[in-house]
C-alpha positions as CSV (number, residue, x, y, z in Angstrom):
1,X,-29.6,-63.6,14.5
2,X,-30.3,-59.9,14.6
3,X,-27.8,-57.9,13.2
4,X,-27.1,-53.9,15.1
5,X,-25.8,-51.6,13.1
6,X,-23.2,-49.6,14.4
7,X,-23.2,-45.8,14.1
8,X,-20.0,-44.3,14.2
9,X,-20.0,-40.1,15.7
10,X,-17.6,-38.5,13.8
11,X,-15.4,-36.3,16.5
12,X,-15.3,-32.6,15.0
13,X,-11.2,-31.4,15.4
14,X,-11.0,-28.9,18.3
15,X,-9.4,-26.4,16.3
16,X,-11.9,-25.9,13.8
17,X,-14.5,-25.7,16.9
18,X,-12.1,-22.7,17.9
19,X,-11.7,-21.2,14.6
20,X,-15.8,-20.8,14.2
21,X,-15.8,-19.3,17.3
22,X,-13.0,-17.0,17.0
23,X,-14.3,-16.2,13.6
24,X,-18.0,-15.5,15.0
25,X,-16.4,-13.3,17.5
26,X,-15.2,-10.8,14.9
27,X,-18.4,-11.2,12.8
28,X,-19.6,-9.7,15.9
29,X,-16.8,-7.2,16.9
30,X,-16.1,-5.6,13.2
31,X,-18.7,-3.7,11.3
32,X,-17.2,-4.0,8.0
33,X,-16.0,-7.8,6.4
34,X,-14.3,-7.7,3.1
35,X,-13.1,-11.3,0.9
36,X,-10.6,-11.3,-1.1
37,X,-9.8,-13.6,-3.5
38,X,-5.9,-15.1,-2.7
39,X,-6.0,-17.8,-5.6
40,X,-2.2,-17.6,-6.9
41,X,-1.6,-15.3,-4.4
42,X,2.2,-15.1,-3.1
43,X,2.1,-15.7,0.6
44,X,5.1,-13.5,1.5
45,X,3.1,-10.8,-0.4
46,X,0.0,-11.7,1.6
47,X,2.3,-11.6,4.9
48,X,3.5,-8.1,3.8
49,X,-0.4,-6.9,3.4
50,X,-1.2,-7.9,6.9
51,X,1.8,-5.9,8.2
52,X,0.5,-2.7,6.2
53,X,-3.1,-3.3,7.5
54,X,-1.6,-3.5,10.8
55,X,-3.9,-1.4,13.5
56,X,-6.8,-0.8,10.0
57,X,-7.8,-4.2,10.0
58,X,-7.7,-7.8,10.3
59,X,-6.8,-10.7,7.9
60,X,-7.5,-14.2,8.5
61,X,-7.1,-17.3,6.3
62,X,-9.8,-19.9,6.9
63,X,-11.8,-22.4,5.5
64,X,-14.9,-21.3,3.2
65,X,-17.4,-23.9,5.5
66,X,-15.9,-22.5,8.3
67,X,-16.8,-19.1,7.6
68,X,-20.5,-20.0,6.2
69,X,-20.7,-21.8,9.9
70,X,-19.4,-18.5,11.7
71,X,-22.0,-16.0,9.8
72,X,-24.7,-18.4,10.9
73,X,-23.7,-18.4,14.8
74,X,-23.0,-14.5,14.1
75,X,-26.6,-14.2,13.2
76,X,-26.0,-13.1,9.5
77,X,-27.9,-14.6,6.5
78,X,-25.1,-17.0,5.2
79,X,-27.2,-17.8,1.6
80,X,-26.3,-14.2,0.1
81,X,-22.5,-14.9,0.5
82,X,-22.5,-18.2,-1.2
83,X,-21.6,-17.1,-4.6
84,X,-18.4,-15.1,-2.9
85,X,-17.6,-18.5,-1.1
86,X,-15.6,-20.5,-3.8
87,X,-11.5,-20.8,-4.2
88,X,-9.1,-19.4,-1.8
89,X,-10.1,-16.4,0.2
90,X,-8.6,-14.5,2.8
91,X,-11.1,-12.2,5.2
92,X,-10.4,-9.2,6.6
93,X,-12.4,-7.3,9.2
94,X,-11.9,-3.9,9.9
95,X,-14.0,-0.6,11.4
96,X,-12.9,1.5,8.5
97,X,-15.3,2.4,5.5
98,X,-15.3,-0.1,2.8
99,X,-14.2,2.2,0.2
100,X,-11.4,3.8,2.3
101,X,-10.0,0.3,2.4
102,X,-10.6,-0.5,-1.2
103,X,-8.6,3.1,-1.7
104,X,-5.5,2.3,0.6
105,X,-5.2,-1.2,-1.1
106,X,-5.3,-0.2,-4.9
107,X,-2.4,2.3,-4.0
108,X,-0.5,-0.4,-2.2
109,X,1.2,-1.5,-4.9
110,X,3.1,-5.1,-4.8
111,X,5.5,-7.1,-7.1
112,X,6.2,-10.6,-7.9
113,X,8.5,-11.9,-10.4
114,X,7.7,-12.4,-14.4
115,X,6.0,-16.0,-15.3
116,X,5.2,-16.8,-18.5
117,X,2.4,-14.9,-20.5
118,X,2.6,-11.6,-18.1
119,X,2.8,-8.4,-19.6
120,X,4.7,-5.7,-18.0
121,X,3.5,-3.3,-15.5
122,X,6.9,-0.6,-15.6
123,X,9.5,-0.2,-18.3
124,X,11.6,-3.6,-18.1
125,X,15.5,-2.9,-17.9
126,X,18.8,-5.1,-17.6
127,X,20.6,-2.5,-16.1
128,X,24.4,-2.4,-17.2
129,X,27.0,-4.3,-15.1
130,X,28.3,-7.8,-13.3
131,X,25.0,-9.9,-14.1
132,X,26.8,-12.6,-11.8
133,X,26.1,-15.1,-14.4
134,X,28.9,-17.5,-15.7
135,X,29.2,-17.1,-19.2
136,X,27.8,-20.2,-21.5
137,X,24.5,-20.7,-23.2
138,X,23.2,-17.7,-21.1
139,X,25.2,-15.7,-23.9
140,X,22.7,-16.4,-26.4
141,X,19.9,-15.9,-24.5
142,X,21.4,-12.2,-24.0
143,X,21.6,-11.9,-27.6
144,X,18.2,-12.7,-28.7
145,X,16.8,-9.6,-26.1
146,X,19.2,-7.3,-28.0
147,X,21.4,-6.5,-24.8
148,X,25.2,-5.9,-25.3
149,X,27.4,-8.3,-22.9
150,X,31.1,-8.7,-22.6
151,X,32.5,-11.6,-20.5
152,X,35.1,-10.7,-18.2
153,X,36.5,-12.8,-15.2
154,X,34.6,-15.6,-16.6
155,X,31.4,-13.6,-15.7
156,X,28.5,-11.9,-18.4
157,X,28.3,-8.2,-17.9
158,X,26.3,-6.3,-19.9
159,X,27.7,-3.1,-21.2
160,X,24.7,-0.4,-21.1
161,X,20.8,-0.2,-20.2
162,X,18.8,-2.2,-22.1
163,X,15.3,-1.7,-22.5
164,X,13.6,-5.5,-22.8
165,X,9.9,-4.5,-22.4
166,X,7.8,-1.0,-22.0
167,X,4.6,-1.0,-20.3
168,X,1.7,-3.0,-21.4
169,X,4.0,-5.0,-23.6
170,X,4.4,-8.9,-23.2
171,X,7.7,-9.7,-21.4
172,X,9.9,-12.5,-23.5
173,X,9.8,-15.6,-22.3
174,X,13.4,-15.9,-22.9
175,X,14.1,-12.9,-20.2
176,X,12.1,-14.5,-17.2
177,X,15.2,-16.3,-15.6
178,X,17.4,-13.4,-15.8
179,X,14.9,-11.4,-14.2
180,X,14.8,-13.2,-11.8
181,X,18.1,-14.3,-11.3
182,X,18.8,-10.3,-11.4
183,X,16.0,-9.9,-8.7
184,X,14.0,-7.8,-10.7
185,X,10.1,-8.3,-10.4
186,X,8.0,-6.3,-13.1
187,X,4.7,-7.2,-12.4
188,X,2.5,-5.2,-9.6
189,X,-0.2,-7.5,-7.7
190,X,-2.7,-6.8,-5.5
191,X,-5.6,-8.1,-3.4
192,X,-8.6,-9.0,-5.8
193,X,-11.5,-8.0,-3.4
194,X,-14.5,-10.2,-4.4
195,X,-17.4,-8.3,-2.0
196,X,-17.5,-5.9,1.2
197,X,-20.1,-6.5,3.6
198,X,-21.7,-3.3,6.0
199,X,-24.3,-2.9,7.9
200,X,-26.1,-5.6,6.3
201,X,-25.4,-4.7,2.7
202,X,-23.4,-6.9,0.3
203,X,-21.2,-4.3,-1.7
204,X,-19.5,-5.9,-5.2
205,X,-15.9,-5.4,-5.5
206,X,-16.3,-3.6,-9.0
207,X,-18.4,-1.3,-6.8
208,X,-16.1,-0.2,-4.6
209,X,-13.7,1.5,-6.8
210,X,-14.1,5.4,-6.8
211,X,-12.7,8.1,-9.3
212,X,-12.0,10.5,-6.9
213,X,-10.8,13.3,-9.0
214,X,-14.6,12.5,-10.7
215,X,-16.3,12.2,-7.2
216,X,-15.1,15.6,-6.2
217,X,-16.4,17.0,-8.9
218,X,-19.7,15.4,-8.2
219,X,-19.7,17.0,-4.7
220,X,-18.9,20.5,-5.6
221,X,-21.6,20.6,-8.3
222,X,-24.1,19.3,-5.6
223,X,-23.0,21.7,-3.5
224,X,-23.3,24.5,-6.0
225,X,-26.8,23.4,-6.9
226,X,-27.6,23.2,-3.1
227,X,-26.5,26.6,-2.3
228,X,-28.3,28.1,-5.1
229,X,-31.9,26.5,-3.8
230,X,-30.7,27.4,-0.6
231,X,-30.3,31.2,-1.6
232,X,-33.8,31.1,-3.3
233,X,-35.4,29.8,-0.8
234,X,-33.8,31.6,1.7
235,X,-33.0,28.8,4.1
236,X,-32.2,30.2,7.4
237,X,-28.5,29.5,7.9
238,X,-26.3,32.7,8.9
239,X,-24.1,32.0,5.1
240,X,-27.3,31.6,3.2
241,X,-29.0,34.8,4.7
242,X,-26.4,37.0,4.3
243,X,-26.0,36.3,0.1
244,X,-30.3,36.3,0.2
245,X,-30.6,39.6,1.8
246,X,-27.6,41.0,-0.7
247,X,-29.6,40.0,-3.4
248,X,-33.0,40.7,-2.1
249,X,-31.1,44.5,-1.3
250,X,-30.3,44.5,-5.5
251,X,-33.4,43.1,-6.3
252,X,-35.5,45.7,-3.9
253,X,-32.8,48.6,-5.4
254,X,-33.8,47.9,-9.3
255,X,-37.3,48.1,-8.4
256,X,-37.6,51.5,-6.3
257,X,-35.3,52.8,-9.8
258,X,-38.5,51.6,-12.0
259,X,-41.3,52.5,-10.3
260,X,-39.3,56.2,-8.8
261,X,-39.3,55.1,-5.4
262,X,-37.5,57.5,-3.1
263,X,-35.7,57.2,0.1
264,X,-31.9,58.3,0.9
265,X,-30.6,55.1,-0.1
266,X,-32.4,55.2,-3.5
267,X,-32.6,58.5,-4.4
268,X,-29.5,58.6,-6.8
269,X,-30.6,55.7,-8.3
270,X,-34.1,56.5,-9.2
271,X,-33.6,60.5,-10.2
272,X,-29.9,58.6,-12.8
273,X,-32.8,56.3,-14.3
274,X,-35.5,59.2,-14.9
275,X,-32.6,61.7,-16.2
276,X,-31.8,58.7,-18.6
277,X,-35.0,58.2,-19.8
278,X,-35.8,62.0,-19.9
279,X,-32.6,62.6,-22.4
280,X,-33.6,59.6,-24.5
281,X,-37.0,60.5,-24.7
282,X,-36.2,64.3,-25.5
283,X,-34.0,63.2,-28.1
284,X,-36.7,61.3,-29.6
285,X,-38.6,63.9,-30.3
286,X,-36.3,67.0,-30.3
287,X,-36.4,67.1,-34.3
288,X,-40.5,67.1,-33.8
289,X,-41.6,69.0,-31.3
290,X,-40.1,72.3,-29.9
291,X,-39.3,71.7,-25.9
292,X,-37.8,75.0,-25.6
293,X,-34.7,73.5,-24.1
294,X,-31.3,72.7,-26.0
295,X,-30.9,68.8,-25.7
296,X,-27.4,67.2,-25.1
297,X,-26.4,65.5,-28.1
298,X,-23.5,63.2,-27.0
299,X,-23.5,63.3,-22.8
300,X,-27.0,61.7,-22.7
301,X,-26.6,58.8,-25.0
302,X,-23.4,58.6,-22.9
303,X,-25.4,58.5,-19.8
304,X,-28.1,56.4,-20.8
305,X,-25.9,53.8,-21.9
306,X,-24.2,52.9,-18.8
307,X,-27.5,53.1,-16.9
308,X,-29.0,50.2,-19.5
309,X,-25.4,48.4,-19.4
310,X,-25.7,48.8,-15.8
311,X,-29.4,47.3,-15.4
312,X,-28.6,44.6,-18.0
313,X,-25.9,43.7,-15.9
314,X,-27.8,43.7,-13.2
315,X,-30.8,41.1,-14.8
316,X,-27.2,39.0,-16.0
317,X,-26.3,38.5,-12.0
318,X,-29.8,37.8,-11.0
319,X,-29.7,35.0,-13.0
320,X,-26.5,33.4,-13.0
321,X,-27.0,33.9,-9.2
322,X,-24.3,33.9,-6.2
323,X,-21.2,34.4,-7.0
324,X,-18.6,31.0,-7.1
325,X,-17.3,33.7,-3.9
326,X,-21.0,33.3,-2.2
327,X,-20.8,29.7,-2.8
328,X,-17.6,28.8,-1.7
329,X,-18.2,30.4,1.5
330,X,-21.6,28.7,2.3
331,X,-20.0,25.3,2.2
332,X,-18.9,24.8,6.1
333,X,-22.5,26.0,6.6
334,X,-24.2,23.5,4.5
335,X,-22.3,20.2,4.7
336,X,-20.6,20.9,7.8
């Protein structure tokens, strides 16, 4: 007898044939895909997100295989995301700029309650007043975290402020069901983004947090070192030209005063500089050689030395270059 062997087709669920596709769809639609790890993740919290993203961006919880399958169909290499695809993950899609999310979430600041082993993100206080608590074994719990209590109506009430915890330090054990039974959540969560994905670059979470205070510091030196090539080149931009041609006027001013050339506009300059050196050089020599004229003792070294403060300044501007004045007002120019 010939035995058939029977090959059973195992049926795929409809929804996760719709799930791939819907999932494919936005692949396709959103430029920017971010996953976020939502291991331990409250789900009210994660409901609260979505709400805040609202009109930004997308969230959807899904299956990792389901997601791989999606990125295939979308046309994206599926083998550089494997690493990201472990644990819980929630994805969100979104047109904005990975950063800018990254940015809106880290300021989007969550609690949850105390657990055991959490340290505390805000000073910790059992503020005074009805705690709602019947009074029994709860009193000595009260009295190991220091906090003054009176019981009154049968209820604990505690009688002042008490600070339990300050931030950074662990929060007692002993304090986590009053907090909570108080309703007061001390620790801050947020979404721990795992990789953003744009125009076909994989971008790692610890990557996308930016010092801004740092970064804008960054710009405006880049922009001050732009705008001083850009003056010594003279690039031709309206801004540029007009700080070039102010110190190309200096520049072409100091020179006609050194080598005596004359025109209206440099006539007082040139016939200050040879008066200056004609005073110093007479009194150089007016103890050795007879000029026949009487040789200002005090008024030329006065003269002279604003002319050589004057030129020294001069050489001091030419190199420090434009002013931060110059500079400021070429940046609409340069970066637009």
């Amino acid at each position: 007898m010939i035995k058939m062997a029977v090959v059973t087709q195992h049926k795929i669920p409809k929804w996760k044939i719709e799930e791939v596709e819907e999932l494919t769809q936005k692949l396709k639609e959103y430029p920017t895909i971010i996953i976020a790890d939502i291991q331990g993740f409250p789900a009210d919290k994660l409901h609260d997100i979505r709400k805040k993203l609202r009109g930004k961006a997308e969230i959807k919880v899904t299956k990792n295989s389901l997601f791989e399958l999606a990125l295939k169909k979308a046309g994206i290499d599926a083998s550089n995301f494997k690493p990201y695809l472990t644990g819980s993950n929630a994805y969100i899609f979104t047109r904005a700029n990975p950063f800018e999310l990254h940015l809106f979430l880290s300021k989007f600041k969550l609690k949850r309650y105390a657990m055991p082993g959490d340290k505390a993100d805000e000073e910790v206080v059992i503020p005074a007043g009805d705690t709602g608590m019947p009074a029994g074994p709860i009193l000595s719990t009260f009295g190991k975290l220091k906090v003054k209590t009176k019981v009154q109506d049968g209820k604990v009430h505690v009688l002042q402020d008490t600070v339990i915890a300050k931030p950074g330090d662990p929060i007692p054990p002993d304090a986590i069901p009053i907090l909570q039974k108080l309703g007061i959540m001390p620790v801050y969560i947020k979404l721990s983004i795992k990789v953003a994905y744009e125009g076909g670059i994989l971008i790692p979470g610890e990557q996308l947090a930016i010092n801004l205070d740092e970064y804008k510091d960054q710009v405006m030196k880049a922009h001050f070192n732009a705008f001083n090539l850009a003056v010594e080149i003279a690039y031709p931009v309206p801004e540029v030209l007009k700080v070039t041609a102010q110190k190309a006027a200096r520049n072409a001013m100091s020179l006609a005063a050194e080598i005596g050339y004359i025109t209206p506009e440099t006539a007082q300059a040139v016939i200050s500089r040879a008066m200056a050196k004609a005073y110093a050089l007479a009194g150089a020599i007016s103890g050795k050689v007879d000029l026949g004229i009487q040789v200002p003792t005090a008024a030329p070294a006065q003269a002279a030395a604003p002319a050589e403060k004057k030129e020294e300044k001069k050489e001091e501007e030419e190199k420090k270059g434009p002013s931060e004045e110059e500079i400021g007002g070429g940046l609409a120019s340069l970066f637009g």
